[in-house]
C-alpha positions in Angstrom: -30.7 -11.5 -11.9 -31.6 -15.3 -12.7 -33.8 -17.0 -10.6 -31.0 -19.8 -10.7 -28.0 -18.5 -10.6 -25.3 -20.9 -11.3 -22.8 -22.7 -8.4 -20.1 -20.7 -9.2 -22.0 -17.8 -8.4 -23.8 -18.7 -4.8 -21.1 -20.3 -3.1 -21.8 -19.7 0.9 -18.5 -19.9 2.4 -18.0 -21.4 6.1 -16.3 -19.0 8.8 -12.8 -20.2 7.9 -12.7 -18.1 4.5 -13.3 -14.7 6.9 -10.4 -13.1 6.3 -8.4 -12.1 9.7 -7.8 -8.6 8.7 -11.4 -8.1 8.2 -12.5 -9.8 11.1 -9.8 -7.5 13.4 -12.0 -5.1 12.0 -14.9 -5.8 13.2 -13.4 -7.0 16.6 -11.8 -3.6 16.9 -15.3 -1.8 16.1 -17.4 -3.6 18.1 -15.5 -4.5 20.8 -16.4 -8.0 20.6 -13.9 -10.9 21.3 -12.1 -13.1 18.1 -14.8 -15.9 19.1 -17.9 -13.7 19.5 -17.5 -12.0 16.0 -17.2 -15.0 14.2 -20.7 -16.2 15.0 -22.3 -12.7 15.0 -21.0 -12.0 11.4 -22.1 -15.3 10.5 -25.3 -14.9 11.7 -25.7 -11.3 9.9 -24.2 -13.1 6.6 -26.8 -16.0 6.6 -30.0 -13.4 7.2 -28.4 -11.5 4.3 -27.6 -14.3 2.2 -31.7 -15.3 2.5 -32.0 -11.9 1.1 -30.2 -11.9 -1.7 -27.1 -14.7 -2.9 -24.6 -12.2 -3.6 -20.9 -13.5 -4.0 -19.3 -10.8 -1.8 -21.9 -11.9 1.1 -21.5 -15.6 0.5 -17.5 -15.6 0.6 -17.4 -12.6 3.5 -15.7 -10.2 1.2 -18.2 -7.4 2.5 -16.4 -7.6 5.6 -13.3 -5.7 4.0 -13.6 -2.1 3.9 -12.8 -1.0 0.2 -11.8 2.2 0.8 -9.0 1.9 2.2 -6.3 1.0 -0.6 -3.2 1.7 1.2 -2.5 5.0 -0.2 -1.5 8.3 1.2 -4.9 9.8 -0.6 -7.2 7.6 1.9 -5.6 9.1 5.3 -6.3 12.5 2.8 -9.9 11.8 2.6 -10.3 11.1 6.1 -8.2 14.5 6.6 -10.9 16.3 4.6 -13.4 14.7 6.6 -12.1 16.0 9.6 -12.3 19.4 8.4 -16.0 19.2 7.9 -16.0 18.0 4.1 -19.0 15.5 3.6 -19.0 11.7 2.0 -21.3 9.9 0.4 -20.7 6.3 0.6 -23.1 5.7 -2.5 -24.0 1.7 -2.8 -23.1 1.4 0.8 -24.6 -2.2 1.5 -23.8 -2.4 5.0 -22.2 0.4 5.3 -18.4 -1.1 6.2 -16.6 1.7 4.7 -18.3 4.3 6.5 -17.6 2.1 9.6 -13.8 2.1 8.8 -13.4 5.8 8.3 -15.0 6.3 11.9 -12.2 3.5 13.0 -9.9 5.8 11.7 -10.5 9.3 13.0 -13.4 10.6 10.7 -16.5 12.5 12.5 -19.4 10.1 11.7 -21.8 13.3 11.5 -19.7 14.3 8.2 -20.6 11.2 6.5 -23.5 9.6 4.5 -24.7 6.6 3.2 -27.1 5.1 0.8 -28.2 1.9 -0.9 -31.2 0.3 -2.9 -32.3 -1.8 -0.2 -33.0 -0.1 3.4 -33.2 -3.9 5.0 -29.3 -4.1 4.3 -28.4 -0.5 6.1 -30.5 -2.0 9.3 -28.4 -4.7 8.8 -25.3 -2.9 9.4 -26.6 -1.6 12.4 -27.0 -4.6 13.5 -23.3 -6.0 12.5 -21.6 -3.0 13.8 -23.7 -2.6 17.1 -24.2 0.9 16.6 -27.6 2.3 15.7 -27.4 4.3 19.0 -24.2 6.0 18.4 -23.2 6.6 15.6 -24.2 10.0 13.9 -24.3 9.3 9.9 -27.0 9.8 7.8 -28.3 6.9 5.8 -31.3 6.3 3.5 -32.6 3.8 0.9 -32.9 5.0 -2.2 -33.1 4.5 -6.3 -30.3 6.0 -8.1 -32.5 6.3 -11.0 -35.3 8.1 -9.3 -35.2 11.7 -9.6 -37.7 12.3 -6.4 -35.3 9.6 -4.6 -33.8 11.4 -0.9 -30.5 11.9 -3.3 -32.5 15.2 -3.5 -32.1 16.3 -0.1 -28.1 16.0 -0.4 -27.4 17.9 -4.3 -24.9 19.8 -4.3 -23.7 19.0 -0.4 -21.2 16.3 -0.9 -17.3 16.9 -0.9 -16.4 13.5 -2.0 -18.6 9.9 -3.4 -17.5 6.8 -2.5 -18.4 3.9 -4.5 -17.5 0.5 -4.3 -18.6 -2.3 -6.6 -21.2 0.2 -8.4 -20.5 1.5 -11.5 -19.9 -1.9 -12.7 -23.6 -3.6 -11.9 -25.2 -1.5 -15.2 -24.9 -1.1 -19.0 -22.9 1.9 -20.5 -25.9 4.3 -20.4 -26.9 4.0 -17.6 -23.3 4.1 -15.9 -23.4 7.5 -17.7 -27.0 8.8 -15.9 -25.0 7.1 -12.6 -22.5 9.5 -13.0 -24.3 12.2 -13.8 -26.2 11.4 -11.1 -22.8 12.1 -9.0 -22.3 14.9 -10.3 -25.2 16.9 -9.0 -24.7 15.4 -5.7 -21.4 17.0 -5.5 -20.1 20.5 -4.7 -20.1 22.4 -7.9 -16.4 23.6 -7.1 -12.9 22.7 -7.9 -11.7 19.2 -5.7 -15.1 17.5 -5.5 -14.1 14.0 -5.8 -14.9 10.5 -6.7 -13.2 7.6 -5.8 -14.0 4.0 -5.7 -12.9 0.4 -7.1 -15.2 -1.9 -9.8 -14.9 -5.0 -11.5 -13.1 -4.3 -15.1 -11.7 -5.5 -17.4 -8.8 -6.2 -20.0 -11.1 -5.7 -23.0 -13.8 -2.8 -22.3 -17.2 -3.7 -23.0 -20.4 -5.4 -22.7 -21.1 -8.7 -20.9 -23.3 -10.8 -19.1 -23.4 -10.4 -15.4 -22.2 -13.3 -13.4 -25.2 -15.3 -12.3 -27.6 -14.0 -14.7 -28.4 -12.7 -17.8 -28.4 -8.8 -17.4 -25.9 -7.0 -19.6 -23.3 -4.8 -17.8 -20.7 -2.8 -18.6 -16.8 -3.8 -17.6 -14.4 -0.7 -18.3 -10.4 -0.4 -19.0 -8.8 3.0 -17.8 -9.6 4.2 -21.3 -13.3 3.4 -21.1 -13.7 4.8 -18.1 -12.0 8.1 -18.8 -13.9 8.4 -22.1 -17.0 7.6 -19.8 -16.2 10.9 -17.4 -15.3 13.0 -20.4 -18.7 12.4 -21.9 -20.4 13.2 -18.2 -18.3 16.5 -18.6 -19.7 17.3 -21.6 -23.2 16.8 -21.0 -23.0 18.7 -17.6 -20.8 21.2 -18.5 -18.2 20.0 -15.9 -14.5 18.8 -16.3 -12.3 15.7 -15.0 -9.2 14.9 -14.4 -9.5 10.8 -14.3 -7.1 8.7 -12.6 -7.9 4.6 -12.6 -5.7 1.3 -12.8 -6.2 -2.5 -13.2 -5.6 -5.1 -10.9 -5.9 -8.7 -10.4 -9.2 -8.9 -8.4 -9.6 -13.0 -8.4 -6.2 -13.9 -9.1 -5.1 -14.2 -12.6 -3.1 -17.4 -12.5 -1.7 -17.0 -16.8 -2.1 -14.1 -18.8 -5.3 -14.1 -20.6 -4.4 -16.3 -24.2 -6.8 -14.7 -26.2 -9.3 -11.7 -26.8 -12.0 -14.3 -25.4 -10.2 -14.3 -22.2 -8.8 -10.9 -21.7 -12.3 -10.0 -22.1 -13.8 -12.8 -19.6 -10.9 -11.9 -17.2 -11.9 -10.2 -13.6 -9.8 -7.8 -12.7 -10.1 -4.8 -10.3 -10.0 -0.7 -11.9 -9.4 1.6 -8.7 -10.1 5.2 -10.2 -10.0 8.5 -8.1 -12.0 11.3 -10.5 -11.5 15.4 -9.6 -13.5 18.0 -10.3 -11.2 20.8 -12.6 
């Protein structure tokens, strides 16, 4: 990431651009009142923000759990849960999906968390007011270190979670990220992946927002030719399910390749083990 990223990218919102949805949420979670969880999540935003100027922490957007698309397969998930399948929320930040599977009826000993940084899991203790209580197991750790605690969980997890992952590296290493995934999971029929990314209308590389680093932005086709080349180099099948979305609003259709490529939009995927 740049040492000066641009405006665009570190805009720190006020607490009028929390969304009410999200801060029900947290109201119903906490048990806090409408008033009181206004200025506790803006308080854990600003100690965040010092951390790192992300977008989602500057405009609140990590207050609204991803997970939950709407769909009959999330109320499926939690099902599975219930039944004493595992999750992995994989990129968890402060863990706000995890928090709204426990809203809604899933055992918080079945699931588990990680991220990069172990300063923004304490942090979602401390948004959620629950580091006594609730029973999930999370850890810190590098994705792309093979004596990382991912060890400790191969082969456990039913289903990976991951929001706004895939989409932060290149090609290749999207491709070790997966891989990565797949030894987590249950080597059996229905282990599944499910999450949402930035893509785009034009797979390919570009520049991450803010910086200079090259990442990857995938269509449905990319990212199914992405899992079919996991499969093959693990000796797995996939049956891949994604679709685009407008994540920031497209106001016009894109008018050329230049801006189909530029343009944000949202791929939701589900991916099954055969």
């Amino acid at each position: 990431m740049s040492n000066a990223p641009n405006a665009e990218y570190t805009i720190k919102s006020d607490a009028s651009a929390i969304m009410p949805e999200a801060l029900k949420f947290v109201e119903n979670y906490t048990g806090l009142t409408s008033d009181e969880a206004v200025r506790h999540v803006v308080q854990v935003r600003d100690r965040a923000w010092d951390i790192e100027p992300y977008p989602c922490l500057g405009r609140f957007r990590f207050l609204t759990p991803g997970i939950d698309d709407g769909s009959p397969r999330y109320m499926q998930v939690i099902e599975r849960i219930k039944q004493g399948q595992k999750l992995l929320d994989m990129g968890m930040c402060f863990g706000q999906d995890i928090r709204k599977l426990v809203l809604d009826g899933a055992p918080s000993e079945n699931l588990y968390g990680s991220d990069l940084r172990a300063d923004y899991i304490e942090l979602g203790y401390t948004l959620f007011k629950d580091k006594d209580t609730i029973k999930s197991t999370f850890f810190a750790a590098d994705i792309f270190d093979p004596s990382s605690p991912y060890t400790t969980i191969d082969g456990k997890i039913d289903i990976v979670y991951t929001g706004s992952f895939f989409h932060l590296f290149t090609w290749d290493n999207q491709i070790k990220v997966a891989k990565r995934i797949v030894q987590v999971l249950r080597p059996q029929k229905g282990s599944m992946v499910l999450g949402r990314q930035s893509g785009s209308l034009i797979a390919g590389e570009s520049t991450r927002r803010g910086g200079t680093q090259q990442v990857y932005r995938h269509d449905s086709t990319s990212f199914a030719r992405m899992w079919k080349q996991v499969g093959d180099e693990t000796g797995t099948e996939w049956e891949v399910q994604s679709e685009l979305g407008d994540l920031d609003c497209l106001h016009q259709a894109p008018q050329n390749a230049s801006e189909a490529k530029s343009a944000r939009l949202r791929l939701r995927f589900v991916v099954v083990r055969k």
